[in-house]
gemmi code that builds the backbone of each chain (N, CA, C; Angstrom):
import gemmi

chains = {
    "A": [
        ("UNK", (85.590, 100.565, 105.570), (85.812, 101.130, 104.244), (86.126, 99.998, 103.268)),
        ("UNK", (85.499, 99.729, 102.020), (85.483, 98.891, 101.322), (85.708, 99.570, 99.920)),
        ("UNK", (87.131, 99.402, 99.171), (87.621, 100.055, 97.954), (87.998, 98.723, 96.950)),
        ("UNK", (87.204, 98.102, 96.123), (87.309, 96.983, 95.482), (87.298, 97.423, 93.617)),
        ("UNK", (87.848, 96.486, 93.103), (87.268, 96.203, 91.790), (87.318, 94.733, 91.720)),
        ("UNK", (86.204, 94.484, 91.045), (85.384, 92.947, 90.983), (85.239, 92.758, 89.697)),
        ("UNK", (84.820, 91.273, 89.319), (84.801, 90.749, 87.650), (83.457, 90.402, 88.135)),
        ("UNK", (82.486, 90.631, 89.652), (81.381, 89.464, 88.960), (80.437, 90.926, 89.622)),
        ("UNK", (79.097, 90.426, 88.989), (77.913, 91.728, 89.313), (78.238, 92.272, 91.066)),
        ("UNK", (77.458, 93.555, 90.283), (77.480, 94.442, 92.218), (76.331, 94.317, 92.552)),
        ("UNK", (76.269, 94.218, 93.938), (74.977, 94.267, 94.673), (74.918, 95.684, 95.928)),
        ("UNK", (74.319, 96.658, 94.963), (74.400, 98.273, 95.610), (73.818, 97.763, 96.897)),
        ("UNK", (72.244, 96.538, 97.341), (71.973, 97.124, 98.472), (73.216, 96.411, 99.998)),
        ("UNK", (73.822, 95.241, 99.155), (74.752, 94.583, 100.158), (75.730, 95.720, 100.292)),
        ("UNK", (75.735, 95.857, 99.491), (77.408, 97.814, 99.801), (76.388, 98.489, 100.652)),
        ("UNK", (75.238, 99.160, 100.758), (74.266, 99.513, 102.084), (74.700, 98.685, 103.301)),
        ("UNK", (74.489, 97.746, 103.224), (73.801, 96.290, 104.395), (75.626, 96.506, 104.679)),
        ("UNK", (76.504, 96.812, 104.011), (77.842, 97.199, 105.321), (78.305, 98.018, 105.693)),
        ("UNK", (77.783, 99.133, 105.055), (78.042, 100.266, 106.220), (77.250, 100.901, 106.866)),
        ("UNK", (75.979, 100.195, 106.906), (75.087, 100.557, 107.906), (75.386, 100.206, 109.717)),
        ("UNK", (75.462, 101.213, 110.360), (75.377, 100.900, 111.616), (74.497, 101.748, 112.446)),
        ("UNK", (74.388, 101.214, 114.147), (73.350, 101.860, 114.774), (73.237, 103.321, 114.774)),
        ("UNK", (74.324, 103.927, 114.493), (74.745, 105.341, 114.502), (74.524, 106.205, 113.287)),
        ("UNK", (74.508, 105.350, 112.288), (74.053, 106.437, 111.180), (72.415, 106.295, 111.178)),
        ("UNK", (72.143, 107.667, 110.394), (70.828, 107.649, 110.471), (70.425, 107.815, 108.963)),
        ("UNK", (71.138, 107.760, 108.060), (71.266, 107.815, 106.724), (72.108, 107.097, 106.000)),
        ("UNK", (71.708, 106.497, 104.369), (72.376, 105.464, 104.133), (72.049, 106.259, 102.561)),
        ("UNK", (73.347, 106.528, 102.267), (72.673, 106.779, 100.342), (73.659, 105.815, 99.075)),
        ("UNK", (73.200, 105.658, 98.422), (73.872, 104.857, 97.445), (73.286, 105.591, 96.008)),
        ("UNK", (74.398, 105.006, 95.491), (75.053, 105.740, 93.935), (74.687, 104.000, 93.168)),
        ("UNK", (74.513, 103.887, 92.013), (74.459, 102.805, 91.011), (75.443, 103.404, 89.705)),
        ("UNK", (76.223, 103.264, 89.249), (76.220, 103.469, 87.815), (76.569, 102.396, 86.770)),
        ("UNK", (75.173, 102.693, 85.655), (74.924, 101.826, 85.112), (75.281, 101.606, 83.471)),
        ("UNK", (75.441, 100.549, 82.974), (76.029, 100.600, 81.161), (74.339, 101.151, 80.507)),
        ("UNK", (74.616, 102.034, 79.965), (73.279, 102.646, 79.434), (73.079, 102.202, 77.733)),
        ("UNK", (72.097, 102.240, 77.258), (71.873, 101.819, 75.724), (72.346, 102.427, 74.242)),
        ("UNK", (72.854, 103.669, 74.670), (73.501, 104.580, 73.716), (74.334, 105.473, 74.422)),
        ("UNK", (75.214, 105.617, 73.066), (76.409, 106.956, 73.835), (76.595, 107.846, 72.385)),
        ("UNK", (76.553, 108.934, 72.626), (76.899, 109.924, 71.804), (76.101, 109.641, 70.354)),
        ("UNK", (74.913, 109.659, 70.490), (73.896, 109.023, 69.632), (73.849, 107.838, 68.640)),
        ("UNK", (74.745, 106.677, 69.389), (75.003, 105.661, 68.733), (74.556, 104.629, 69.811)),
        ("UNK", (74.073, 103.391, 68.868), (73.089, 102.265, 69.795), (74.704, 101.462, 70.384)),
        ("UNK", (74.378, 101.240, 71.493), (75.716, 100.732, 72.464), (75.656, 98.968, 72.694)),
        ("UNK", (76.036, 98.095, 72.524), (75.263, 96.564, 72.716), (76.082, 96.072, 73.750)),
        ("UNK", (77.394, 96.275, 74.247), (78.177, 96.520, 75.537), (79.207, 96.919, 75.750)),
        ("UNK", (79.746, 96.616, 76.654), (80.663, 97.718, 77.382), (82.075, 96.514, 77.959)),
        ("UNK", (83.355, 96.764, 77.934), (84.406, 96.166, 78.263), (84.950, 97.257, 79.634)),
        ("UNK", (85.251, 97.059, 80.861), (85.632, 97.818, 81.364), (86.748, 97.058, 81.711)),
        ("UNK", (87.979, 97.976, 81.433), (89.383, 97.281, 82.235), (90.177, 98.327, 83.157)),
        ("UNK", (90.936, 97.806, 83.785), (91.473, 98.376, 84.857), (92.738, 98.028, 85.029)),
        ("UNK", (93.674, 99.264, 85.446), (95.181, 99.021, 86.106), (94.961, 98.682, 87.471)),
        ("UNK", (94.570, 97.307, 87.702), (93.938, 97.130, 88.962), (94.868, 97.486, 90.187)),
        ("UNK", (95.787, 97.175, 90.174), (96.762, 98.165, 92.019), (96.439, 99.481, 92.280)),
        ("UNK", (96.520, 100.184, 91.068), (96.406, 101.679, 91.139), (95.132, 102.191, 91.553)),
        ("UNK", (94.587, 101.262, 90.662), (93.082, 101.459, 90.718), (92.518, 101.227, 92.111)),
        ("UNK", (93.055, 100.271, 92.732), (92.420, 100.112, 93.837), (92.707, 101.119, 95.156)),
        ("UNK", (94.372, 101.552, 94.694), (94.939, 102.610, 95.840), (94.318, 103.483, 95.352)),
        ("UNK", (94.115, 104.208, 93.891), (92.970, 105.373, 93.852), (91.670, 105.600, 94.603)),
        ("UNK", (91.487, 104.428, 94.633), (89.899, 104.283, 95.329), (89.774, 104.577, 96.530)),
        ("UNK", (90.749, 103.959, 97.392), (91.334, 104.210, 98.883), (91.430, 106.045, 99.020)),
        ("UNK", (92.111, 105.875, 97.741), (92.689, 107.986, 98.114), (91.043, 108.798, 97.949)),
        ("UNK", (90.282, 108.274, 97.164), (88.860, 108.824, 96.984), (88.314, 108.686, 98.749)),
        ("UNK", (88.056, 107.559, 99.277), (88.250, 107.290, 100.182), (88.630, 108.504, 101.635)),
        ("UNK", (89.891, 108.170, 101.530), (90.187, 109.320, 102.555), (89.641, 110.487, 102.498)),
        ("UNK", (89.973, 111.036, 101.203), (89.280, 112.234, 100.810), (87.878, 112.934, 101.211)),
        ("UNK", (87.325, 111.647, 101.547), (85.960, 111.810, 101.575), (85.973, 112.071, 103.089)),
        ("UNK", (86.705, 111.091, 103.994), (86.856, 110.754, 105.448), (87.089, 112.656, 105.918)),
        ("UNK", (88.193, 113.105, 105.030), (88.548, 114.479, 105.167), (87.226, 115.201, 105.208)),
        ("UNK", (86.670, 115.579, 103.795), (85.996, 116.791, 103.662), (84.507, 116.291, 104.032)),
        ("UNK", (84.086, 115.198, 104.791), (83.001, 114.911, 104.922), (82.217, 114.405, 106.499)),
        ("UNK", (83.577, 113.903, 106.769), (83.786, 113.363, 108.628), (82.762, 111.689, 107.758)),
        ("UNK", (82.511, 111.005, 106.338), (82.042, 109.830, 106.316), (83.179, 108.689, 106.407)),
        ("UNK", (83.030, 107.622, 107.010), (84.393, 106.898, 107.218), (83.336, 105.386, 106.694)),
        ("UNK", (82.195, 105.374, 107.237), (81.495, 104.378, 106.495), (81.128, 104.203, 104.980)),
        ("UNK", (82.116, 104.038, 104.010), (82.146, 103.880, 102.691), (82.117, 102.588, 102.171)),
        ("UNK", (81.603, 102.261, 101.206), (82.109, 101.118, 99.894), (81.768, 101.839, 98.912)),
        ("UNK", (82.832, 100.701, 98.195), (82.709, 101.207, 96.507), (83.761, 100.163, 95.868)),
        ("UNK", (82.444, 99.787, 95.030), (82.959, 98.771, 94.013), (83.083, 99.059, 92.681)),
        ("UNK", (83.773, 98.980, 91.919), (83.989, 99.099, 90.453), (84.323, 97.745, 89.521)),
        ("UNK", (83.175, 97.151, 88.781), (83.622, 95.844, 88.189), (84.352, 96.250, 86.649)),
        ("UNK", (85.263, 95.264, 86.300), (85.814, 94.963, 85.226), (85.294, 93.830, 84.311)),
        ("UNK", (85.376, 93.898, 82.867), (85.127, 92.669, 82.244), (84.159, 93.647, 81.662)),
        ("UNK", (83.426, 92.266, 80.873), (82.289, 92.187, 80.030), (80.796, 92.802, 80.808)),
        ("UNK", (80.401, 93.863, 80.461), (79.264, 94.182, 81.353), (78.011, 94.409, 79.974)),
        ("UNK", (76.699, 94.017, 80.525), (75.847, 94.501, 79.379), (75.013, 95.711, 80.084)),
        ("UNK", (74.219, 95.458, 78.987), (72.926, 97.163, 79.447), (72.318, 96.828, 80.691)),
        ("UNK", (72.452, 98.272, 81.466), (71.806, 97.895, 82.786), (72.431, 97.326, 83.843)),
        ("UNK", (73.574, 96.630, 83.631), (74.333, 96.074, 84.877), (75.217, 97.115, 85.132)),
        ("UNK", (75.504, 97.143, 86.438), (75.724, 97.601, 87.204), (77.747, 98.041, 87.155)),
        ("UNK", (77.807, 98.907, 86.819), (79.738, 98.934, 86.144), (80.431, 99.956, 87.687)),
        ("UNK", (78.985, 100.686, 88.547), (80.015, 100.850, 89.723), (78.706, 101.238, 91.047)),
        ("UNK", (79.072, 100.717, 92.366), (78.541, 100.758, 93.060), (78.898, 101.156, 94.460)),
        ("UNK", (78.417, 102.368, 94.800), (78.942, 103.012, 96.050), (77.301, 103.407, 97.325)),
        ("UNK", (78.322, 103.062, 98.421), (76.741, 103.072, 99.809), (77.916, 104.281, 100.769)),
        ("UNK", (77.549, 105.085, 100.955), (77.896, 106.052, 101.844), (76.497, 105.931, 103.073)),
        ("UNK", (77.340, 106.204, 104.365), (76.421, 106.273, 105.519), (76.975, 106.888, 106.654)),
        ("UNK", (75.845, 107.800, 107.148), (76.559, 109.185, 108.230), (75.400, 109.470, 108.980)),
        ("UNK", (75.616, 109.943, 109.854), (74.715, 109.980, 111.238), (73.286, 110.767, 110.222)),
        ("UNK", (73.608, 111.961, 109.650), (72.768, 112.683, 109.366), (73.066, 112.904, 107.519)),
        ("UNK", (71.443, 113.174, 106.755), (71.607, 113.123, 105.368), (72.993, 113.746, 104.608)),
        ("UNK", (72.867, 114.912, 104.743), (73.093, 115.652, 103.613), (75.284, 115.273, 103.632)),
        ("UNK", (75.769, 114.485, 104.332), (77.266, 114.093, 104.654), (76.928, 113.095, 103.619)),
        ("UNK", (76.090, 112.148, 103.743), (76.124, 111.251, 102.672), (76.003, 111.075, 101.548)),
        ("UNK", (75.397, 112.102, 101.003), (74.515, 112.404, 99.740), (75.823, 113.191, 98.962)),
        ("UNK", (76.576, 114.077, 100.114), (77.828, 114.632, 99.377), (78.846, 113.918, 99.337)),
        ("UNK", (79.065, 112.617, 99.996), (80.122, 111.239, 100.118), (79.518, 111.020, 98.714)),
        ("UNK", (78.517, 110.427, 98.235), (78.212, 109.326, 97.400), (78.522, 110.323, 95.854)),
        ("UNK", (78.203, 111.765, 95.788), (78.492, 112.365, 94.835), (79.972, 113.100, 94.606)),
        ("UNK", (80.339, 112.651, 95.469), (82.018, 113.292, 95.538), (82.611, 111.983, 94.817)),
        ("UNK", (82.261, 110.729, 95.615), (82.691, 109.449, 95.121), (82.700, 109.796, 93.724)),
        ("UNK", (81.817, 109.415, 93.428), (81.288, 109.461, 92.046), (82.056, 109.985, 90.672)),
        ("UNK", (82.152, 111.357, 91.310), (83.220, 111.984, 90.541), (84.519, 111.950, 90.374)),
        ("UNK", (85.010, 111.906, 91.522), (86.343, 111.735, 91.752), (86.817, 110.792, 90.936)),
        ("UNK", (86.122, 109.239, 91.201), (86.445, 108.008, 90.713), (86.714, 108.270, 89.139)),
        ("UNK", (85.978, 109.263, 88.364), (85.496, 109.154, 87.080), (87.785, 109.973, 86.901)),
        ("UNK", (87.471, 111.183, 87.514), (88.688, 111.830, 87.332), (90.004, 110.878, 87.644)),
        ("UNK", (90.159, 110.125, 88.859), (91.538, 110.267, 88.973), (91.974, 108.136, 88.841)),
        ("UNK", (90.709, 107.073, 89.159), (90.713, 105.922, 88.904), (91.199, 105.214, 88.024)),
        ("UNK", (91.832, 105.091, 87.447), (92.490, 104.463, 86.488), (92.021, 103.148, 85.562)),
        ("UNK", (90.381, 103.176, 85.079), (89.308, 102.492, 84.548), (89.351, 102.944, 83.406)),
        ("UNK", (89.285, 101.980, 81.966), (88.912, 102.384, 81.214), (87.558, 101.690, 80.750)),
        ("UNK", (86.583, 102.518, 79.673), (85.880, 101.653, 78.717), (86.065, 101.671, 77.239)),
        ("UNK", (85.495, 100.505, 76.915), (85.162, 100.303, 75.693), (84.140, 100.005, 75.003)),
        ("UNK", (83.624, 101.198, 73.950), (81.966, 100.751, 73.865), (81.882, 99.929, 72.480)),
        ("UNK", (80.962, 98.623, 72.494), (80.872, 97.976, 71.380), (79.198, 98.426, 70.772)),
        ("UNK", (79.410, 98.771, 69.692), (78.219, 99.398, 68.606), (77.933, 98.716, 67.616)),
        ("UNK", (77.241, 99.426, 67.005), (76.598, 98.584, 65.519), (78.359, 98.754, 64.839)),
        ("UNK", (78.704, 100.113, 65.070), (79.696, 100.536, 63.794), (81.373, 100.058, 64.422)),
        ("UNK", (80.979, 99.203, 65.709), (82.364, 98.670, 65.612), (82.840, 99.300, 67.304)),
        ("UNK", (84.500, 99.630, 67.258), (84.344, 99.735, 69.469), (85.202, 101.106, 69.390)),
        ("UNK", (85.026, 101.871, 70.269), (85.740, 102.602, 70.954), (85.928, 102.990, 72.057)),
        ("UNK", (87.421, 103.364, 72.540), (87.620, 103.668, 73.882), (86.749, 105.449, 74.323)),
        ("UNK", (86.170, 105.483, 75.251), (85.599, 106.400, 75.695), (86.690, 107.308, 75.963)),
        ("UNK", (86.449, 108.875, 75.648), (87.349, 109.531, 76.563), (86.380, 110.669, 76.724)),
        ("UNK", (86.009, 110.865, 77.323), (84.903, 112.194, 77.506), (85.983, 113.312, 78.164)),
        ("UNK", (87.260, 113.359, 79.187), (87.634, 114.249, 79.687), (88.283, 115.220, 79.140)),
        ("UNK", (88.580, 114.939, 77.571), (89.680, 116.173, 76.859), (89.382, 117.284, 76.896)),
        ("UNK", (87.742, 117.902, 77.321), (87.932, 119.270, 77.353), (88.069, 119.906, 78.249)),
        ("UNK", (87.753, 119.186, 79.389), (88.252, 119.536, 80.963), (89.283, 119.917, 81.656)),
        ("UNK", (90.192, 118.604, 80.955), (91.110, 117.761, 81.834), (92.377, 118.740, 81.901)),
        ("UNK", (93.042, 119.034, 83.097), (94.358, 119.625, 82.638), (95.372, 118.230, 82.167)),
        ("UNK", (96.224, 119.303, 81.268), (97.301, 118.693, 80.731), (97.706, 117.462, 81.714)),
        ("UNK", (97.520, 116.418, 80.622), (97.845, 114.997, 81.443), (99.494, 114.743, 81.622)),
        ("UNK", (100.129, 116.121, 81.284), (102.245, 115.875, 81.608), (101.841, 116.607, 83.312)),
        ("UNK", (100.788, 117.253, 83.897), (101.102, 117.784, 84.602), (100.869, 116.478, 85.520)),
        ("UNK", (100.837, 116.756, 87.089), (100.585, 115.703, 87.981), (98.940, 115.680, 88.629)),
        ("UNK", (98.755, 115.129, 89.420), (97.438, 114.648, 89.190), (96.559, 115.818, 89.483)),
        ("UNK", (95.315, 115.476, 88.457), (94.145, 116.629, 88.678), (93.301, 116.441, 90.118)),
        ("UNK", (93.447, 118.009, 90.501), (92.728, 118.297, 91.903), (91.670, 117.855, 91.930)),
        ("UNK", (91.008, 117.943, 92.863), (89.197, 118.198, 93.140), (88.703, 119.373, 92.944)),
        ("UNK", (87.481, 119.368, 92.470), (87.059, 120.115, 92.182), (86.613, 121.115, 92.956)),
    ],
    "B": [
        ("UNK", (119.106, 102.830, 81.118), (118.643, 102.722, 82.265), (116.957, 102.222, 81.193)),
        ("UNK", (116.844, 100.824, 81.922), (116.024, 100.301, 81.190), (114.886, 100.259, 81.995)),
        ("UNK", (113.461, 100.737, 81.650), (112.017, 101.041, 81.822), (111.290, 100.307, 81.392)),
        ("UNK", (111.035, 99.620, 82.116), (109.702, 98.808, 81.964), (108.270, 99.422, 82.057)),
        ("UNK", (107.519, 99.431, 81.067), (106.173, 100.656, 81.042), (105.316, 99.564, 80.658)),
        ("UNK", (104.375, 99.574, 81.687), (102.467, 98.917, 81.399), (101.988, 99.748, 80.520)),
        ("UNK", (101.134, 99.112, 79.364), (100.320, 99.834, 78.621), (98.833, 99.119, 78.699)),
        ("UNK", (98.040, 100.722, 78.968), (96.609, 100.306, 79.149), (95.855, 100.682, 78.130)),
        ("UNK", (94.863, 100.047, 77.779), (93.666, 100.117, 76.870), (94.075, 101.230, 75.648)),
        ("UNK", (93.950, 102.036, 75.159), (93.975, 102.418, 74.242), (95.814, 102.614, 73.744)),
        ("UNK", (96.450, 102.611, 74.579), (97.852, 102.976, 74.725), (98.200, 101.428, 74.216)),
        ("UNK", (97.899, 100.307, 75.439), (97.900, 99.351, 75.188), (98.161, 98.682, 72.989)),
        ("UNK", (96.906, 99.304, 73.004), (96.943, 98.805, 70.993), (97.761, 99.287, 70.370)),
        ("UNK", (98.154, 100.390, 71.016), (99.124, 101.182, 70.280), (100.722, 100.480, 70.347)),
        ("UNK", (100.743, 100.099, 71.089), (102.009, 99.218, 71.374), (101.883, 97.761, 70.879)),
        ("UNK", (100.614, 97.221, 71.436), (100.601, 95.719, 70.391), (101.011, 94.840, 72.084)),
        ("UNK", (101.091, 95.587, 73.542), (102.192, 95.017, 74.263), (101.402, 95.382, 75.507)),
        ("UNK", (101.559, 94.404, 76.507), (101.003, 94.893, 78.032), (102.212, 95.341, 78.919)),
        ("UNK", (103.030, 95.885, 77.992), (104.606, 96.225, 78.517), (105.678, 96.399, 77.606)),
        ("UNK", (106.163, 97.489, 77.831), (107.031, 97.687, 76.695), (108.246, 98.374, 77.420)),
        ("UNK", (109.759, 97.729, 77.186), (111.220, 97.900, 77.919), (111.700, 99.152, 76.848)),
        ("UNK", (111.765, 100.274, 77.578), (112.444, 101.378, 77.077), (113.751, 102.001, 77.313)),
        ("UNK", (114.284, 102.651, 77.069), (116.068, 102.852, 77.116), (115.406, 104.457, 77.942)),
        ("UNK", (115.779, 104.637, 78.475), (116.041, 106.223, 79.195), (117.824, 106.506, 79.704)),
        ("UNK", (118.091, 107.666, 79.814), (119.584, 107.914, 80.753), (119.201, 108.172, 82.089)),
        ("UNK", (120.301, 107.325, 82.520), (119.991, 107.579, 84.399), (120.100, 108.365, 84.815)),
        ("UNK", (119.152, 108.618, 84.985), (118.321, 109.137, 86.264), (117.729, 110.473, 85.354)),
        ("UNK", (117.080, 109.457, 84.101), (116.354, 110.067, 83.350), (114.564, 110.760, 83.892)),
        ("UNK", (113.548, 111.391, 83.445), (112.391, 111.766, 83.441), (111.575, 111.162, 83.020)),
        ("UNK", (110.681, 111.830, 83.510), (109.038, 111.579, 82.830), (109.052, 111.561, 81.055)),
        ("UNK", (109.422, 113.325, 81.202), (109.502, 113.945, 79.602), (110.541, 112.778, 79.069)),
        ("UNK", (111.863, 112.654, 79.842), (112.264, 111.412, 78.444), (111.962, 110.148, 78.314)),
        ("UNK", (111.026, 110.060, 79.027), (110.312, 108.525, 78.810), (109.363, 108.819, 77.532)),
        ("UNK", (108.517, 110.290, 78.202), (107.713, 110.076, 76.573), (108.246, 110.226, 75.391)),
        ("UNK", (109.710, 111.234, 75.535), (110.128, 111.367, 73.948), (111.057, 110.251, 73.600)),
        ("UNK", (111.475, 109.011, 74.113), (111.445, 107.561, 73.933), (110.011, 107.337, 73.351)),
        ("UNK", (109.284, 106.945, 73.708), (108.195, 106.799, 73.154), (107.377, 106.942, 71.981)),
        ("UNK", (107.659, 108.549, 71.728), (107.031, 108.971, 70.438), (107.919, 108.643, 69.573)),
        ("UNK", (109.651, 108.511, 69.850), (110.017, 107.936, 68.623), (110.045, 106.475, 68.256)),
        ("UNK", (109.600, 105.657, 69.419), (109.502, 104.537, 68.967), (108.028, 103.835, 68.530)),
        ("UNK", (106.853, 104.767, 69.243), (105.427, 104.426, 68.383), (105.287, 106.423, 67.679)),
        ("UNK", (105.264, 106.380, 66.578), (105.002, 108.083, 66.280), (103.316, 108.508, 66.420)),
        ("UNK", (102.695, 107.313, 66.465), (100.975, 107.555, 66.829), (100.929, 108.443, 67.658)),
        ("UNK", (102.040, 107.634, 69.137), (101.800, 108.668, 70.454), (102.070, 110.519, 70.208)),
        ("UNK", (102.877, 110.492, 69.274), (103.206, 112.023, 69.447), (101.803, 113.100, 69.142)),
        ("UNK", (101.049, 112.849, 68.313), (100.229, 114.242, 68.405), (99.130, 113.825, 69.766)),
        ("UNK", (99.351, 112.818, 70.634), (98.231, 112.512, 71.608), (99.204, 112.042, 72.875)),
        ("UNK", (100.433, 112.881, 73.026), (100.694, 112.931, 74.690), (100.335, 113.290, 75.617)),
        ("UNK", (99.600, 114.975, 74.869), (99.157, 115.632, 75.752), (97.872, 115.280, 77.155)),
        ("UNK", (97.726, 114.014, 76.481), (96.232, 113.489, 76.998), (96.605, 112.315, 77.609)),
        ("UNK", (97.921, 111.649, 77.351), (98.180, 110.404, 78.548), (99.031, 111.023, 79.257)),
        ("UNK", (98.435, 110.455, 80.319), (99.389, 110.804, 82.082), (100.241, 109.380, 81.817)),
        ("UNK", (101.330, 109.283, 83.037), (102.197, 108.581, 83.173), (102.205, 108.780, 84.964)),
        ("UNK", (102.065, 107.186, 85.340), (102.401, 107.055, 86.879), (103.586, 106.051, 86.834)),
        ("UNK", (104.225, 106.903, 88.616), (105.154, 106.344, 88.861), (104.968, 105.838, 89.837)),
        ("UNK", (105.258, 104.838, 90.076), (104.932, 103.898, 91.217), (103.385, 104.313, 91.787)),
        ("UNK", (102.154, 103.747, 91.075), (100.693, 104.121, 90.974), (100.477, 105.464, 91.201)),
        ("UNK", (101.433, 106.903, 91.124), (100.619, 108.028, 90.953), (101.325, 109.111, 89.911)),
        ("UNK", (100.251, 109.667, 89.864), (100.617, 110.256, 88.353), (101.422, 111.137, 88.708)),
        ("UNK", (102.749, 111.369, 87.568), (103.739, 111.916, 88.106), (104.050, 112.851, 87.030)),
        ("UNK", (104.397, 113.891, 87.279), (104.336, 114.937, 86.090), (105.465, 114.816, 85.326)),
        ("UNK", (105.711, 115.746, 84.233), (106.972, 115.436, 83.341), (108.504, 115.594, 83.795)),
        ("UNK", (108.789, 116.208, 85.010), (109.984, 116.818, 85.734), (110.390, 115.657, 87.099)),
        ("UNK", (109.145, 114.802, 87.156), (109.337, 113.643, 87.606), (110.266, 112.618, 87.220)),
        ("UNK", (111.494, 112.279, 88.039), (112.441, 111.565, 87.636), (111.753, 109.684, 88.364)),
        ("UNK", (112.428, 109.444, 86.964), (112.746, 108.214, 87.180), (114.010, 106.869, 88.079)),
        ("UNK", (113.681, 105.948, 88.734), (114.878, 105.561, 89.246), (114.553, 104.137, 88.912)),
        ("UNK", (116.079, 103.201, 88.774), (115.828, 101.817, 88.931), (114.609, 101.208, 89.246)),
        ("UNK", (113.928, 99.979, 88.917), (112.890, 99.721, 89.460), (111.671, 100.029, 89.283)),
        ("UNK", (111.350, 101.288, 89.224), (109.818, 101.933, 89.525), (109.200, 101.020, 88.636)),
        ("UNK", (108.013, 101.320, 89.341), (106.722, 100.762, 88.610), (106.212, 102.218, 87.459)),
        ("UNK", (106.173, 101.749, 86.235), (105.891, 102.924, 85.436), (104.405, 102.327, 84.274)),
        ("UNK", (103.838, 103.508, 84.426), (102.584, 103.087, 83.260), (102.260, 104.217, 82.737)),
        ("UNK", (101.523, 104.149, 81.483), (100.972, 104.948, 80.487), (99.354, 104.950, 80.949)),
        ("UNK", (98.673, 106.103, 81.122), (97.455, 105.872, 81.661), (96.231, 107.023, 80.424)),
        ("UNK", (96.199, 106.100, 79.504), (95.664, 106.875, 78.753), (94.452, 107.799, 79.345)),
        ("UNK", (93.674, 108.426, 78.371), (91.726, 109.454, 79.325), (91.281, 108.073, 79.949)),
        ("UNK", (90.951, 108.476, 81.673), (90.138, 107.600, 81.670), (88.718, 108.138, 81.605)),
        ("UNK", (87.506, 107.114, 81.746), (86.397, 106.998, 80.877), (85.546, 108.178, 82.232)),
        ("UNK", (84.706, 108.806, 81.406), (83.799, 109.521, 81.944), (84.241, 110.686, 82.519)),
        ("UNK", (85.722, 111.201, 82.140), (85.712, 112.549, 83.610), (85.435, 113.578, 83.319)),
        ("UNK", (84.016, 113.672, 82.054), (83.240, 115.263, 82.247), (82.625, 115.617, 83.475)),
        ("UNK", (82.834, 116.488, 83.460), (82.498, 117.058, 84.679), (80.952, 117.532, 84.557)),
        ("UNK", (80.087, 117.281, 85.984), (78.729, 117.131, 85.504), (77.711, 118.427, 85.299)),
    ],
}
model = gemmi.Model(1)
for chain_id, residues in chains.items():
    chain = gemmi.Chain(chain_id)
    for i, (resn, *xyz) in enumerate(residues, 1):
        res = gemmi.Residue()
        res.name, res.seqid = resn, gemmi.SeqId(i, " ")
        for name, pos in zip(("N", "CA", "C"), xyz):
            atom = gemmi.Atom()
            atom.name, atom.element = name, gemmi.Element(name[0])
            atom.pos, atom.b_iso = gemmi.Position(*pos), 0.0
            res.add_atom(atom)
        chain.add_residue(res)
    model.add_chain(chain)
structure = gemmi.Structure()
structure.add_model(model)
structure.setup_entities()
């Protein structure tokens, strides 16, 4: 199990190439990437920072979680910080399990989870200047309560 | 009972500080950490509802007491958690 945040590029197929073993028969990976616009504004990059301890024990708890509701124990997942541009790579996860469909629900559980409970922020730089992203306010329960479940 | 609080990214500007020493009563809360807070930045008050606060890295609700020591942070939205 590999729960990191990194300052330098990800390499999704090396997160494959380690949790592949003779026993799985499936290997799926997740990319997520800094895209060219957000909320119909041209995006030129992206700052991602992190409460990195937390962040990293969050990742771990995504982690287990997964070990729980999935029986996958072969995980990575990387999340970089810093300066990222269009197209690079801001998080990278390889789930791998004897048979498909464990992995495919590892790599999309990841996915989400990370977004909910990780402790990452961004910042998007535009033509019209930066802001911090918050997409969860209409979701999210009350952030006095304690941490939001799974879904 | 003095609190030492990390401030991240958007919380962070708001303070000017990657840490900010707050006064609470011992064996004060969550809730009076934030209402320390709003009276000492008033930005935070119409936007508490939306930062969590961890205690020793997990988010700890408002009835959550505080003790000597802890590790405490302000964890403003983090990025992306619409749900898909």
């Amino acid at each position: 199990m590999i729960c990191r945040i990194v300052e330098t590029p990800i390499d999704v197929q090396a997160l494959a190439a380690q949790v592949e073993e003779a026993g799985a028969g499936a290997v799926c990976t997740f990319a997520g990437l800094v895209r060219n616009h957000s909320r119909g504004q041209r995006v030129t990059h992206l700052e991602y920072h992190a409460y990195r301890e937390m962040a990293e024990k969050k990742l771990r708890q995504v982690a287990e979680e997964i070990a729980e509701r999935f029986g996958v124990t072969r995980l990575a997942v990387e999340h970089r910080v810093g300066v990222l541009r269009i197209g690079e790579v801001a998080v990278g996860i390889a789930a791998a399990s004897p048979h498909r469909d464990a992995a495919f629900k590892a790599c999309r559980y990841a996915i989400d989870r990370i977004k909910q409970i990780v402790p990452i922020w961004k910042k998007e730089f535009g033509e019209d200047g930066a802001v911090w992203v918050e997409e969860c306010a209409v979701d999210a329960p009350s952030a006095r309560e304690s941490e939001p479940p799974p879904n | 009972m003095r609190v030492s609080v990390k401030c991240f990214a958007w919380a962070r500007e708001v303070t000017g500080e990657e840490e900010v020493s707050v006064e609470i009563p011992e064996g004060g809360t969550v809730a009076d950490l934030r209402g320390r807070l709003e009276e000492r930045f008033p930005v935070f008050a119409g936007r508490m509802e939306s930062i969590a606060v961890s205690v020793n890295q997990e988010f700890s609700g408002d009835k959550a007491r505080i003790r000597p020591g802890d590790e405490v942070a302000l964890i403003p939205p983090i990025s992306g958690g619409r749900r898909p």
